[in-house]
LUMZA-661552 format. One line per 2 residues: number of its first residue (from 0); their letters; for each residue y, z, x of C-alpha. Coordinates in Angstrom, 2 decimals, padded with zeros to 5 digits. Example, Ala and Ser with C-alpha at 12.3 -4.5 7.8 and 13.67 -1.06 7.14 Angstrom:
// residues 2
0) AS) -004.50 007.80 012.30 | -001.06 007.14 013.67
// end
This chain:
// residues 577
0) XX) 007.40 010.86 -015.51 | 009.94 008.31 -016.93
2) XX) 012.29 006.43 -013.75 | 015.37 005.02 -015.07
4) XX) 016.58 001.55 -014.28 | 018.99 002.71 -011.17
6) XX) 016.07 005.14 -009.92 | 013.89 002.23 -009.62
8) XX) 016.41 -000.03 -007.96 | 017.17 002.86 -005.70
10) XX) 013.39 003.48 -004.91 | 012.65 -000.58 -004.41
12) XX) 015.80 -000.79 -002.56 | 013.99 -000.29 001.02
14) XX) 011.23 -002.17 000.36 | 013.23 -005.23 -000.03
16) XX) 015.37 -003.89 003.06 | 012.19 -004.22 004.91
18) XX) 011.69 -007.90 004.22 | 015.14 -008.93 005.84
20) XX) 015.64 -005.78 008.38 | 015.88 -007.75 012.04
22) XX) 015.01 -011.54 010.48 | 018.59 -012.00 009.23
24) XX) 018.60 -014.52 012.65 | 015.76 -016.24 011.23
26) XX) 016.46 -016.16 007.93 | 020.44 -017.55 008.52
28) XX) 018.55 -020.59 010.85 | 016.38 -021.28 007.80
30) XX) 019.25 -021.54 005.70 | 020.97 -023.95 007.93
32) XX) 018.21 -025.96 007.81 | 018.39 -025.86 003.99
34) XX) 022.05 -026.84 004.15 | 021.14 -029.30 006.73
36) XX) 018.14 -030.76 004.58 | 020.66 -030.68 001.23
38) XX) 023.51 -032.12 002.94 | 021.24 -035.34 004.47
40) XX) 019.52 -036.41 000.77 | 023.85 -035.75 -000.30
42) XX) 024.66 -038.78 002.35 | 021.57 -040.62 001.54
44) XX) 022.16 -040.69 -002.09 | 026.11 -041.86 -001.27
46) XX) 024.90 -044.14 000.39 | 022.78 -045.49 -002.22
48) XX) 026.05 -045.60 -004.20 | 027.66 -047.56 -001.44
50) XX) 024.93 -049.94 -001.18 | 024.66 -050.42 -005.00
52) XX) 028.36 -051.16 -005.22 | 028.77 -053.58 -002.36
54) XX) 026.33 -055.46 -003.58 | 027.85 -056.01 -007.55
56) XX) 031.05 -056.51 -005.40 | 032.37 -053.40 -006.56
58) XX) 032.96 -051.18 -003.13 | 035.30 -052.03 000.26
60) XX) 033.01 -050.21 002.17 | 031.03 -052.20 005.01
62) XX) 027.31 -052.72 004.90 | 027.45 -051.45 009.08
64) XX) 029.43 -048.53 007.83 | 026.65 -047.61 004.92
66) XX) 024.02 -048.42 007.68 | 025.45 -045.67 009.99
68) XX) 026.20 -043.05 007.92 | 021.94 -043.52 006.57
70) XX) 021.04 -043.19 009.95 | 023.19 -039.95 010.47
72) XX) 021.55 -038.46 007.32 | 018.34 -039.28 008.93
74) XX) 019.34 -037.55 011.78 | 020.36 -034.52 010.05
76) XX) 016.90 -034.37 008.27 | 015.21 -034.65 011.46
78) XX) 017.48 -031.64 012.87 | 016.65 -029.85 009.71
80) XX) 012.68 -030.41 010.16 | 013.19 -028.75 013.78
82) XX) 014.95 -025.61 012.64 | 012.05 -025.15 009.97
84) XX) 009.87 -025.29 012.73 | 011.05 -022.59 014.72
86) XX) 012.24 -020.36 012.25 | 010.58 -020.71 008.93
88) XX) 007.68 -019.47 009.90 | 008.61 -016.75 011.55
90) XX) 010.89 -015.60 008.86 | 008.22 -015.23 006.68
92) XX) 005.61 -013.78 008.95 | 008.22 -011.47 010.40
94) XX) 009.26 -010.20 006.64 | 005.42 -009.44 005.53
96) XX) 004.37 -007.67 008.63 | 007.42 -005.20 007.92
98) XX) 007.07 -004.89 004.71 | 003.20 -003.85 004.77
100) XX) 004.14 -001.55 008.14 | 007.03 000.00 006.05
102) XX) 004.71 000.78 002.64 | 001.58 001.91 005.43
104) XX) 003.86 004.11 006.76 | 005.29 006.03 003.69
106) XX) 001.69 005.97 002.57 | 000.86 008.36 005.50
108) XX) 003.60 010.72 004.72 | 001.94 011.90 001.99
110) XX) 000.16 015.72 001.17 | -003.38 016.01 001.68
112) XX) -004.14 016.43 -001.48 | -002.50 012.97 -002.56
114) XX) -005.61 010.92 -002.48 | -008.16 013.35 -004.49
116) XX) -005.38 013.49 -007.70 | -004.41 009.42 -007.21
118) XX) -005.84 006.35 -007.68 | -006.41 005.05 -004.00
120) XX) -007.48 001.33 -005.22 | -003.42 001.22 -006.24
122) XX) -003.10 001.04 -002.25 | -005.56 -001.33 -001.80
124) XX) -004.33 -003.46 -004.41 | -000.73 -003.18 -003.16
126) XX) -001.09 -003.72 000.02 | -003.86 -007.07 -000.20
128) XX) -003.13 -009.00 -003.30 | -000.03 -007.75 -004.49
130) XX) 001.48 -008.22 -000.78 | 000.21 -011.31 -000.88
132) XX) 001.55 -012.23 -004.28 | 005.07 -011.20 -002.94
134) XX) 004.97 -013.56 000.00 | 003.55 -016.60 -002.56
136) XX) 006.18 -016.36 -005.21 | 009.02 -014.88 -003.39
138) XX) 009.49 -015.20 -000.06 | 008.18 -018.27 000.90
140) XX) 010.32 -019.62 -002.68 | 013.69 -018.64 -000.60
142) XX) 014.32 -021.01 001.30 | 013.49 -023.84 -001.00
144) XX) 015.64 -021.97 -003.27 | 018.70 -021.97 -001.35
146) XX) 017.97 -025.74 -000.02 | 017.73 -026.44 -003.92
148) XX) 020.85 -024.24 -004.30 | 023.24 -026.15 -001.85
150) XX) 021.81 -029.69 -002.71 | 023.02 -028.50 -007.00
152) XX) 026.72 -027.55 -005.32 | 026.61 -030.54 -003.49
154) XX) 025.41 -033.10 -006.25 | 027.65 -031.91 -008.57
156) XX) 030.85 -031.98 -006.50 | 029.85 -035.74 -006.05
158) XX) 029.24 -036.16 -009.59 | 032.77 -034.86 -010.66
160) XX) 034.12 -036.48 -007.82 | 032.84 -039.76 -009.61
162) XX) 033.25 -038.57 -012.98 | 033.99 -035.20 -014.92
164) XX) 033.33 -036.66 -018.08 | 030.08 -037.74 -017.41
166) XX) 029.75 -034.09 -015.40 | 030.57 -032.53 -018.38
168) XX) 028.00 -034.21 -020.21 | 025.22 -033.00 -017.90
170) XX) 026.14 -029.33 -017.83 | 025.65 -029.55 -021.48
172) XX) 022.34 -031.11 -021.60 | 021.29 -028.21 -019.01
174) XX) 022.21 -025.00 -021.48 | 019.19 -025.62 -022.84
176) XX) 016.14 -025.45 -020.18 | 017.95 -022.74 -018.44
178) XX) 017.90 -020.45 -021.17 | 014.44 -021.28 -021.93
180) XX) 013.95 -020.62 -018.02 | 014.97 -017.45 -018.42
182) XX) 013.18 -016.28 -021.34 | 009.57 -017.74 -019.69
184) XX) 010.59 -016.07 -016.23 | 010.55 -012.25 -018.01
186) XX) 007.26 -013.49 -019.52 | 005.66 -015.01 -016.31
188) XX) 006.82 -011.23 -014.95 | 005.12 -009.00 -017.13
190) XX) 001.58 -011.34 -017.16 | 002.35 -011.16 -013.18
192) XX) 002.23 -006.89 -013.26 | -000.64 -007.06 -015.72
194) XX) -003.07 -008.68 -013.64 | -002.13 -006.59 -010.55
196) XX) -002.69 -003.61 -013.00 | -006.37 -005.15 -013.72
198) XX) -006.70 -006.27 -010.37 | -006.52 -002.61 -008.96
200) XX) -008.70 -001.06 -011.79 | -010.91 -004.05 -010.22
202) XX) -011.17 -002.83 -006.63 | -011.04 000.94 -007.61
204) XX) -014.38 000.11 -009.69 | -015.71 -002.15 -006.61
206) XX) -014.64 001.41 -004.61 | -016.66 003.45 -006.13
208) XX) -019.84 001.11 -006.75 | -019.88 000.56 -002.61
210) XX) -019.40 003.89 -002.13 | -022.19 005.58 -004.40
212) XX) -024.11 002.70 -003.73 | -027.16 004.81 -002.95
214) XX) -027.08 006.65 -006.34 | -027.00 003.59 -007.95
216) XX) -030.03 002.32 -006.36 | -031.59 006.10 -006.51
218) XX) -030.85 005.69 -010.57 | -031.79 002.26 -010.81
220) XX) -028.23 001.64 -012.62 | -028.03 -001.54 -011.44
222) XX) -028.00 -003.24 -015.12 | -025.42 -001.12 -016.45
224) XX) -023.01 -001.30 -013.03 | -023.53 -005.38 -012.78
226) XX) -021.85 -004.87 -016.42 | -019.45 -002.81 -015.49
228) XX) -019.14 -005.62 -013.22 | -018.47 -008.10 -015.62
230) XX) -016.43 -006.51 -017.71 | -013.71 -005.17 -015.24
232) XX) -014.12 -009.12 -013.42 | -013.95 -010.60 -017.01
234) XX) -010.80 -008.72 -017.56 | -009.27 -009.84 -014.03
236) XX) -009.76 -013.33 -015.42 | -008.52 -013.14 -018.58
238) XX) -005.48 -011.46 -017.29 | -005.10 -014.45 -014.40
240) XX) -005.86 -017.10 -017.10 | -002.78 -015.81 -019.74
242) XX) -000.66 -015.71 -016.58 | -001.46 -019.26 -015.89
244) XX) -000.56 -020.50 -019.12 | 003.10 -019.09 -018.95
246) XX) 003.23 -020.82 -015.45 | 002.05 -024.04 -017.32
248) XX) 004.61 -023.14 -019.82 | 007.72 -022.47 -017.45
250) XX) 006.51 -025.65 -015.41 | 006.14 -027.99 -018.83
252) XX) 009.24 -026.64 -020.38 | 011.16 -027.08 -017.45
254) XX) 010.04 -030.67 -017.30 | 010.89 -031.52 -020.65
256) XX) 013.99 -030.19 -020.51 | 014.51 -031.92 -016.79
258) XX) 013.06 -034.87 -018.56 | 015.81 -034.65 -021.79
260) XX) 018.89 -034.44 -019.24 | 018.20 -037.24 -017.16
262) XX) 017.76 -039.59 -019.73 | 020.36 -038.41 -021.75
264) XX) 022.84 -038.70 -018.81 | 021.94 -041.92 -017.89
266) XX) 022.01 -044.01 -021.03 | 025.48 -042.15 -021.92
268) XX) 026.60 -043.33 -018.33 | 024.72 -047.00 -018.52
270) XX) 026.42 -046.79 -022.21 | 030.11 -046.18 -020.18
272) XX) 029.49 -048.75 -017.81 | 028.66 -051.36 -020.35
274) XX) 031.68 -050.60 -022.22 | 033.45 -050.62 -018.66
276) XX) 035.10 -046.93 -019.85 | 035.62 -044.31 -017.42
278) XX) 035.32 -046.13 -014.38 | 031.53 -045.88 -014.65
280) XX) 030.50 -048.83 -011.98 | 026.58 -049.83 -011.73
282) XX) 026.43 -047.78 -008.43 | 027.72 -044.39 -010.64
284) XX) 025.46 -044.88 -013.09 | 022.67 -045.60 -010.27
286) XX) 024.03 -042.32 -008.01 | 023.98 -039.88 -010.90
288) XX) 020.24 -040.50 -011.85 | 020.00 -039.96 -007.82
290) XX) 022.13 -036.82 -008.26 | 020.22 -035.42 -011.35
292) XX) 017.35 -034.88 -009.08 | 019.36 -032.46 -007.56
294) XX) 021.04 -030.87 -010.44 | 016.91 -030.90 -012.23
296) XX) 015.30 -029.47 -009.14 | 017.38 -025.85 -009.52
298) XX) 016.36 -025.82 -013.50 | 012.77 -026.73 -012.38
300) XX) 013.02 -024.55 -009.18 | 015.14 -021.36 -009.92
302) XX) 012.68 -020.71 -013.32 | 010.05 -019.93 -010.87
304) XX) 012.05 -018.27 -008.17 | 013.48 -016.29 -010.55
306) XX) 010.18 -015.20 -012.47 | 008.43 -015.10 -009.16
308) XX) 011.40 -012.87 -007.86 | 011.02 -010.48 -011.02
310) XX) 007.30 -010.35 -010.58 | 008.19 -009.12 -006.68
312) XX) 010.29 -006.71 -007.62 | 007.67 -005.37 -010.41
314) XX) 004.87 -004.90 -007.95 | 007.36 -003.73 -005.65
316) XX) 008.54 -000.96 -007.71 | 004.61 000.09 -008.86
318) XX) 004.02 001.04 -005.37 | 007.12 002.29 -004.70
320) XX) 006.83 004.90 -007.81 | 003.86 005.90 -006.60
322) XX) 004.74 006.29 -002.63 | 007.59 008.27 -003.95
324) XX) 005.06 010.76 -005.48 | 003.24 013.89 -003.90
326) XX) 005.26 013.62 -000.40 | 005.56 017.43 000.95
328) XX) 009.20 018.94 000.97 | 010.23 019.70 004.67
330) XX) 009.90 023.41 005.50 | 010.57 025.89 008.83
332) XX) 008.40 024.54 012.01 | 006.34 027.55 013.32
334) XX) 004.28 028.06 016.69 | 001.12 026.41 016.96
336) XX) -000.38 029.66 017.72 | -002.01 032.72 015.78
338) XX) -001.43 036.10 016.63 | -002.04 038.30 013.88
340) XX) -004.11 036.65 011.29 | -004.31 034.70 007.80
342) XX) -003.55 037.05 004.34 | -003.93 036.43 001.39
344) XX) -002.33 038.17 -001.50 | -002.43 038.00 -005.29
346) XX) -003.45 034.59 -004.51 | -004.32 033.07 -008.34
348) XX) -004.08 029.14 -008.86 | -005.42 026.48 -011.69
350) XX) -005.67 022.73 -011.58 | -004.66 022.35 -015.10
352) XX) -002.84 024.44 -017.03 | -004.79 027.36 -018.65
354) XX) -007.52 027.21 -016.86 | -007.80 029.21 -013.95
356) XX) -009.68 028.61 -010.93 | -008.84 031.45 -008.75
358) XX) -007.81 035.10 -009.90 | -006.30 037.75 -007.61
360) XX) -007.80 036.99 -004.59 | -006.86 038.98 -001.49
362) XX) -008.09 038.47 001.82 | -007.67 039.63 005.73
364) XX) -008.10 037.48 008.06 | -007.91 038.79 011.63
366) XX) -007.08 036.21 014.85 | -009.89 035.53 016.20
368) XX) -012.52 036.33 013.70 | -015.30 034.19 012.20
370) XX) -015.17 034.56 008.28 | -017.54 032.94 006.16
372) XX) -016.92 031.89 002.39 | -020.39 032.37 -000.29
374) XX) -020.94 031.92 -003.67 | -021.96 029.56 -006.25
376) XX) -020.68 026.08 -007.01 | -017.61 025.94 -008.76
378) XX) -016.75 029.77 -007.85 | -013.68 028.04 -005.96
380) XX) -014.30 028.60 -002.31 | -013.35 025.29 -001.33
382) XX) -009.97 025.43 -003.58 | -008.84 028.41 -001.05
384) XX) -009.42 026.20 002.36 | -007.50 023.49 000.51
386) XX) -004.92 026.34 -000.26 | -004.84 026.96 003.19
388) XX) -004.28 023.37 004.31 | -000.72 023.04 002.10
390) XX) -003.06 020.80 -000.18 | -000.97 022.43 -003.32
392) XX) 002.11 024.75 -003.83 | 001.45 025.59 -007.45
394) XX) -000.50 028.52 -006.51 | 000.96 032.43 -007.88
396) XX) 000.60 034.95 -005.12 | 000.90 034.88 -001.39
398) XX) -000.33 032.77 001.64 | 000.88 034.57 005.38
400) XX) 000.06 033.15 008.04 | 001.04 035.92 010.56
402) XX) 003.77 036.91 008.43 | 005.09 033.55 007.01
404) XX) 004.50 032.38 003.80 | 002.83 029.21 003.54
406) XX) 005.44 027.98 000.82 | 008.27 027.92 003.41
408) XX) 005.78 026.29 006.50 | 006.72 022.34 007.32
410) XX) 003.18 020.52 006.86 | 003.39 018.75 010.09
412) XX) 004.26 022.38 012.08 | 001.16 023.78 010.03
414) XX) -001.22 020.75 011.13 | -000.52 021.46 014.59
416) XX) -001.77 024.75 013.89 | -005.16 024.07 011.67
418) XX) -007.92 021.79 011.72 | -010.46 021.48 009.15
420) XX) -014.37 020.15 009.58 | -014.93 018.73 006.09
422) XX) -018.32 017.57 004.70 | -017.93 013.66 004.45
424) XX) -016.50 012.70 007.78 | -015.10 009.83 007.59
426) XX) -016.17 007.63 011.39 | -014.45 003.86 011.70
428) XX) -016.08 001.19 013.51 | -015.37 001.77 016.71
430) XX) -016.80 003.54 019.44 | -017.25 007.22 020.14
432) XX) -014.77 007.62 022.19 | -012.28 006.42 020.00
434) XX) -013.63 008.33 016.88 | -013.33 011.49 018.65
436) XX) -009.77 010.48 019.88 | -008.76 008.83 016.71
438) XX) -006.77 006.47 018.90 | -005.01 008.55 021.05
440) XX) -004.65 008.79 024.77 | -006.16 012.11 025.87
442) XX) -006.94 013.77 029.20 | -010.00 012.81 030.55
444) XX) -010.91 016.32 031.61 | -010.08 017.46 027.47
446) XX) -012.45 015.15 025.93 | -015.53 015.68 028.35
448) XX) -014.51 019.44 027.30 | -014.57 018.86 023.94
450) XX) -017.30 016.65 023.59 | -019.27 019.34 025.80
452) XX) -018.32 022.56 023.16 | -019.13 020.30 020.23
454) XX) -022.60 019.29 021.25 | -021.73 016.08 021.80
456) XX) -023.14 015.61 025.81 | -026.75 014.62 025.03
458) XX) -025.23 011.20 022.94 | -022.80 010.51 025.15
460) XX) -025.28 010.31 028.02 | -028.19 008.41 025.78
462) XX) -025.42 006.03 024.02 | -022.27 005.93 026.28
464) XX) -018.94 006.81 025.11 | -018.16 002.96 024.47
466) XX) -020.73 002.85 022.04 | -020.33 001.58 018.92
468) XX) -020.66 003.61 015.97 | -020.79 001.55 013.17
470) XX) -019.31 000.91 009.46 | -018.54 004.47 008.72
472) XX) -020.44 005.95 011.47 | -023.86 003.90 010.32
474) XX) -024.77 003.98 013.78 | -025.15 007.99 013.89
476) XX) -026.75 010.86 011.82 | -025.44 013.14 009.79
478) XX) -025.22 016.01 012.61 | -024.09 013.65 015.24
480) XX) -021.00 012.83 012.69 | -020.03 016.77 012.21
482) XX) -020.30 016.94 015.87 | -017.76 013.72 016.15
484) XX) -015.63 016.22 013.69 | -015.94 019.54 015.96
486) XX) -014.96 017.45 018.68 | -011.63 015.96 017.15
488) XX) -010.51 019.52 016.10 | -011.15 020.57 019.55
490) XX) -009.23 018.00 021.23 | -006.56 018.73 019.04
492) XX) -006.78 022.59 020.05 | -005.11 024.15 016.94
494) XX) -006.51 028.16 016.94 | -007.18 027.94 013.28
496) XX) -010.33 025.96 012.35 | -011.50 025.42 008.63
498) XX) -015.33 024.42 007.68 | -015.64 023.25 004.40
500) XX) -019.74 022.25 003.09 | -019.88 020.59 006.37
502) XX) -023.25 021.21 006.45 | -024.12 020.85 003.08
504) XX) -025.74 017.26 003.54 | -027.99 018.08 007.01
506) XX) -031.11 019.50 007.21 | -031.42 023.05 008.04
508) XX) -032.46 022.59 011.64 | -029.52 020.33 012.02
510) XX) -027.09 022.70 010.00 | -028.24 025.78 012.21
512) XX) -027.11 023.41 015.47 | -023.52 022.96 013.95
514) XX) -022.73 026.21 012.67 | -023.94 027.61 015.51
516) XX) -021.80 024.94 018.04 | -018.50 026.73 015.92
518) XX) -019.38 030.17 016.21 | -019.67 029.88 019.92
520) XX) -016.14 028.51 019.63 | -014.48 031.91 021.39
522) XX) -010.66 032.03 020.52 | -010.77 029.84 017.79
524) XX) -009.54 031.33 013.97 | -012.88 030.31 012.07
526) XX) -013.16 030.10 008.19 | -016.65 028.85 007.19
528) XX) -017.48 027.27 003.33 | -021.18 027.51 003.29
530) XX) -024.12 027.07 001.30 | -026.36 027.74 003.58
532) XX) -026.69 031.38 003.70 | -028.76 031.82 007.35
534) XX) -029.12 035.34 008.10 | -028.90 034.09 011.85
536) XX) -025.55 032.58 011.38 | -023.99 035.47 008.61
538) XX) -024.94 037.89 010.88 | -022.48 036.64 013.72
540) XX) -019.57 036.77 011.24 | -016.94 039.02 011.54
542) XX) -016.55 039.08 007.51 | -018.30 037.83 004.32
544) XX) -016.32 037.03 001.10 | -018.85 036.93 -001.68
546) XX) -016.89 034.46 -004.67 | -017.63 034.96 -008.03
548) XX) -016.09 032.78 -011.17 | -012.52 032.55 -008.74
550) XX) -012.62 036.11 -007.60 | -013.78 038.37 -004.82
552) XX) -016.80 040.08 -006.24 | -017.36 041.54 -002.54
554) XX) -016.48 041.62 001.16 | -018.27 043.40 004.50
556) XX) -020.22 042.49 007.08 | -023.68 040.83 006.62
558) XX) -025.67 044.18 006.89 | -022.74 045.97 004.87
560) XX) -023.24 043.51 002.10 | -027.42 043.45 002.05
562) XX) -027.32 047.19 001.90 | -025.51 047.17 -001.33
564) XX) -027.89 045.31 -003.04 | -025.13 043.58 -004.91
566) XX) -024.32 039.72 -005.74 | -024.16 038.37 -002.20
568) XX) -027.88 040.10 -001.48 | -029.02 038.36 -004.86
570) XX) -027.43 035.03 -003.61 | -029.19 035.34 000.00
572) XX) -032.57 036.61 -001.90 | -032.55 033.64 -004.15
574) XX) -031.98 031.38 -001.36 | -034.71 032.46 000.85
576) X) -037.18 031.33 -001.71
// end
């Protein structure tokens, strides 16, 4: 999808908001004590001037008069060293924390299905080194840049105070590094978004490696991942080195240009003096190498403000592009209650184009009931539970819940209404309590109910609720984890409860115990993905839906379905074996 230029500025637009939004206090204090810092080296280097001139005989001013007016400069550095103190760092601080809440909190308002079709390392990336890359080169560059900027307007009001000629002269001299400033700044941007483009192909290959860890072990692929390795990390570096040489080249050419004005400057204005044209004294000649610092430090400062700036706005506008993406349209709230039932009509749908994954499909389910989901891998019955969570609206057909199509449903009325048990359940580092909660305050009375339903009582009363659970819930098995799951969609008491594999990975005594902790679940909506056809659990089902290459190849009861002798009673044969 191409963004134009004013789509871009119009999606970074908050982002930079967010930087400034409630630090404009802090930010104006820093700025004062920029103007405060600028305008004490201003009276310093008069005084220099002063000094210089009294001493070839040259200036009416008194040396006590000079002598004061250092001090006061002094005085106003100090003042400016105190406001940098309070403010400076909060400014900065302040501005990051917002900016990473801000991008954290779009990042949650997208679908569900956002993170299976996107590259989640891009977060990672942009949030860690790109955030931190946008603090380095822009924000802490500000105020240096606007002390830098009110020192140049200050210096050269002096220096055309003292002499426009000799003004003139240096303006000219400085065409030349700030063009060349600005040609290395869009250079030093682009290397800039090229290694955070490597750096996030970095972490989403570290990503994966830590996460199928085991299967890399299992495989004994750890040759060919430690070159995978090196060749993403070799690629990181490569990408950091090239950017390091344009910053040597913005720094270097800004120095020889810096380098080119001052001396030309002051030999034209030693050249005046000795010719005694212009009313170029020693102490004018002396003051405008003193100024030149000032009117150099914006052609050696800006270059990098200005590239660093670009390269801001460039990672700034990568995530932003892709926050903008997959964020569910608002639709009509609805009751978090189910009266009638689930349907399904016509209901076809296809990942990619032309190659369907579902055909036709029509199902009826009741309030109340128990349904359970068969059929072989790939026959798409965990493509209708993510149906059924909002996950896409390409599908062709119908989705009802009681009545209402799921099209026209807001995602956060329909979340209040559904919960689903998935098979990789994701448990922080933290303790039970708080994994079953996910953070939130609950009744007392609702989580010793739903830890009770779930299964959950005889490790709460070996462990403790407080207990730790470890990276990813390493401190638990597999069943204890589902039953962490149960419990949060109980707690959150939406009628409608999806299962999806979440068995898949437990042993069969340990499946049994979770399946059978749902169907217990009385009042509860309950659509089951299984593999694990157990004629114990099927036969407690209110409905089967046998799946077949995206269809319905048949639907009944357990004992309807065995007494056909069709597919589903050559799937459950197979599997007793």
């Amino acid at each position: 999808m191409t963004v134009t230029k004013q789509e871009t500025k119009a999606l970074r637009r908050p982002f930079v908001r967010e930087l400034f939004r409630k630090n404009k206090f802090n930010l104006v204090m820093t700025v004062a004590a920029a103007f405060l810092a600028a305008v004490s080296e201003l009276v310093i280097s008069w005084t220099i001037k002063g000094i210089s001139d009294l001493i070839s005989g040259d200036s009416a001013i008194s040396f006590r008069t000079l002598l004061f007016v250092a001090i006061a400069g002094f005085a106003l550095m100090g003042l400016a060293w105190v406001l940098d103190t309070l403010f400076l760092s909060e400014f900065r601080a302040r501005a990051m924390r917002q900016y990473r809440k801000y991008a954290f909190d779009r990042l949650l308002e997208k679908g569900i299905h956002a993170f299976s079709g996107e590259n989640s390392a891009r977060y990672l990336s942009a949030l860690s080194n790109d955030a931190n890359t946008i603090e380095q080169d822009y924000v802490r560059m500000l105020q240096n840049t606007f002390q830098v900027g009110i020192a140049f307007v200050g210096a050269l009001g002096l220096m055309l105070w003292y002499s426009p000629l000799l003004t003139l002269i240096a303006i000219g001299f400085s065409l030349l590094p700030i063009v060349v400033s600005i040609v290395l700044g869009d250079r030093a941007a682009k290397a800039e978004k090229q290694v955070s483009d490597r750096k996030e192909r970095y972490t989403g290959m570290l990503k994966d490696v830590l996460s199928g860890f085991a299967v890399v072990k299992s495989f004994k692929a750890e040759k060919s991942i430690d070159r995978l390795h090196d060749e993403s990390n070799d690629s990181v570096t490569d990408a950091a080195k090239a950017r390091e040489k344009v910053k040597l080249h913005v720094s270097y050419a800004s120095g020889l240009a810096g380098g080119a004005l001052q001396f030309g400057v002051f030999f034209v204005a030693a050249a005046l003096a000795l010719s005694g044209r212009g009313g170029i004294t020693a102490g004018t000649a002396i003051v405008f190498v003193q100024l030149l610092n000032y009117v150099l430090a914006p052609i050696q400062v800006f270059p990098t403000f200005y590239a660093g700036k670009k390269s801001a706005y460039g990672l700034m506008d990568k995530l932003a592009q892709a926050l903008s993406q997959n964020i569910p349209d608002d639709g009509e709230a609805i009751p978090p209650e189910l009266t009638k039932g689930i349907e399904l009509r016509d209901l076809s749908f296809a990942y990619e184009a032309d190659k369907p994954v579902l055909h036709d499909v029509d199902m009826d389910l009741k309030a109340g009931g128990c349904y359970a989901l068969v059929g072989g891998s790939g026959s798409g019955k965990s493509t209708i539970l993510n149906l059924l969570m909002a996950a896409y609206d390409t599908y062709g057909g119908h989705i009802l819940y009681d009545g209402k199509e799921l099209k026209t449903i807001s995602p956060s009325s329909l979340y209040d209404l559904v919960s689903i048990i998935q098979q990789n359940v994701f448990v922080f580092n933290s303790t039970i309590r708080d994994n079953i909660t996910l953070f939130s305050d609950f009744p007392k009375a609702e989580v010793d109910r739903a830890v009770r339903l779930s299964g959950l009582s005889k490790l709460i009363d070996e462990k403790g609720e407080d207990c730790l659970c470890g990276e990813n819930g390493s401190g638990l098995s597999g069943g204890e984890r589902q039953r962490v799951s149960i419990a949060r969609a109980l707690l959150r008491k939406t009628p409608v409860l999806f299962v999806d594999e979440a068995t898949a990975a437990l042993d069969a005594e340990t499946s049994f115990e979770v399946l059978d902790a749902i169907l217990k679940l009385d009042g509860y909506t309950r659509v089951i993905v299984t593999h694990d056809l157990d004629e114990n659990i099927l036969r407690r089902c209110t409905g089967l839906f046998a799946l077949k290459n995206g269809e319905i190849s048949e639907r009944g009861t357990f004992e309807d379905l065995m007494d056909r002798k069709g597919y589903f009673y050559s799937l459950f044969t197979v599997s007793q074996r």
